[in-house]
N, C-alpha and C positions, 0 to 999 in steps of 0.2 A: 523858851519861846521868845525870840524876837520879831516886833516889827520890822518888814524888811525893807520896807519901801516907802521915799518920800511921797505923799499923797500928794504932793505939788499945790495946784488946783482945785483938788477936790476937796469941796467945801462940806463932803457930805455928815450928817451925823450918827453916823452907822458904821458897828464895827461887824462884817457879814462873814463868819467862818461856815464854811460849806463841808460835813463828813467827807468824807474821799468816798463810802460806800452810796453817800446820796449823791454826787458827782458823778458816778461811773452812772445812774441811773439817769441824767439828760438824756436827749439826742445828740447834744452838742454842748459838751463843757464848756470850753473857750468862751463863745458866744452868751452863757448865764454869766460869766464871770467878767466878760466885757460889757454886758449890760446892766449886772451888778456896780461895777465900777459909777456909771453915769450919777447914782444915789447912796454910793457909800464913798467913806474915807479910805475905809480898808476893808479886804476883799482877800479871800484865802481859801487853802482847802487842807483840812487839818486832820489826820488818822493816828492808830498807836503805830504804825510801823513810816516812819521817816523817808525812806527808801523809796515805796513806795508810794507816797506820795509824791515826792517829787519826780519819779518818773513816769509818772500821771500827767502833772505838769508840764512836763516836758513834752510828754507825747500827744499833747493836745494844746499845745506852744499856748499854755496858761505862765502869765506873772503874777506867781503869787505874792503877798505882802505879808508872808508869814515864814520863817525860817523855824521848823522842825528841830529838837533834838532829840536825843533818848527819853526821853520822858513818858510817863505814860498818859494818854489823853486826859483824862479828868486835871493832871497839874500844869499841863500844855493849855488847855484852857482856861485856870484859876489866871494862869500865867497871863496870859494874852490879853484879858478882860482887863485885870492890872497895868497892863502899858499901854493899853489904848487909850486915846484922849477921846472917845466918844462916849455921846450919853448913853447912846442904845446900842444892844449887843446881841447881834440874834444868831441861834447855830442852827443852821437847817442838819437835820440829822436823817439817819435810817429805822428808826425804831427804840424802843423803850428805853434801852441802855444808853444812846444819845438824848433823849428825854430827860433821863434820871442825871445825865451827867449837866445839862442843861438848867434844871431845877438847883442842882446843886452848887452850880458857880454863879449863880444870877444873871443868867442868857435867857432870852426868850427864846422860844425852841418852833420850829416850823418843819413839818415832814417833807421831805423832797415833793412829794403829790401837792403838800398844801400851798407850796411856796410858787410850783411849775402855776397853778391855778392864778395864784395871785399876780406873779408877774408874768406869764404867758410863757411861759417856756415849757418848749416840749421835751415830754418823754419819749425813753427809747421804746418801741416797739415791745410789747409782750410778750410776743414770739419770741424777738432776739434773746430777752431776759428770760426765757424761761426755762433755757438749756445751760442758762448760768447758775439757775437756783440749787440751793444747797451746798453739802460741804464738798463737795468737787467741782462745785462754782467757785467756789468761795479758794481754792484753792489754784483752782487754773487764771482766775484775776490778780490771787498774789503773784503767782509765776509771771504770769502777761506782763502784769504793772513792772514789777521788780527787776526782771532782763530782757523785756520790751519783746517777749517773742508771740507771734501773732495765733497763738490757739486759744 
């Protein structure tokens, strides 16, 4: 895990790593992650599959401040908590397993619901999400993300 980006300007003291799975959950990534920006130093969107993520980013013209590598998420974030020069470290996640990986690197942990509530960002539609759920959601989002094709 490298920091990828000079934070310049940003004075903020928050280091905001975003799951990739609570990301695909906005209505408008980019936009959490531009207005995240306004109040952190650093601002990212971090999963076990590298690939993936960054053609998340890409396809939602997100800068992120975090460069991926084979790693698996729990040491990609031991990692990143490490090189951040911030006091506070919060990972918005999707569920337990981001929780537990949360508790276990000393992150403060926020669920995508908890975090949209706090700073006003919406969620996708429930409909749209609902034909995503499960493991053939979960699978047609790898594919989507990973060679950008539109099913």
């Amino acid at each position: 895990m490298v920091l990828d980006a000079d934070p310049g300007e940003r004075s903020g003291e928050l280091t905001l790593a975003v799951a990739l799975d609570a990301a695909r959950s906005y209505a408008d990534p980019a936009a959490v992650v531009a207005d995240a920006r306004r109040w952190s130093r650093y601002v990212g969107i971090v999963g076990a599959d590298a690939d993936a993520v960054a053609s998340f980013a890409e396809k939602h013209g997100i800068d992120d401040d975090f460069t991926l590598d084979d790693r698996d998420l729990w040491r990609a974030m031991a990692d990143l908590r490490a090189a951040a020069d911030t006091p506070r470290h919060v990972f918005i996640g999707a569920g337990p397993e981001h929780r537990r990986i949360a508790d276990h690197v000393e992150w403060e942990y926020l669920s995508a619901r908890e975090a949209a509530q706090k700073a006003e960002w919406r969620l996708e539609d429930a409909g749209r999400r609902s034909d995503q759920g499960g493991v053939l959601g979960r699978v047609r989002r790898a594919v989507r993300d990973r060679f950008d094709w539109p099913f």
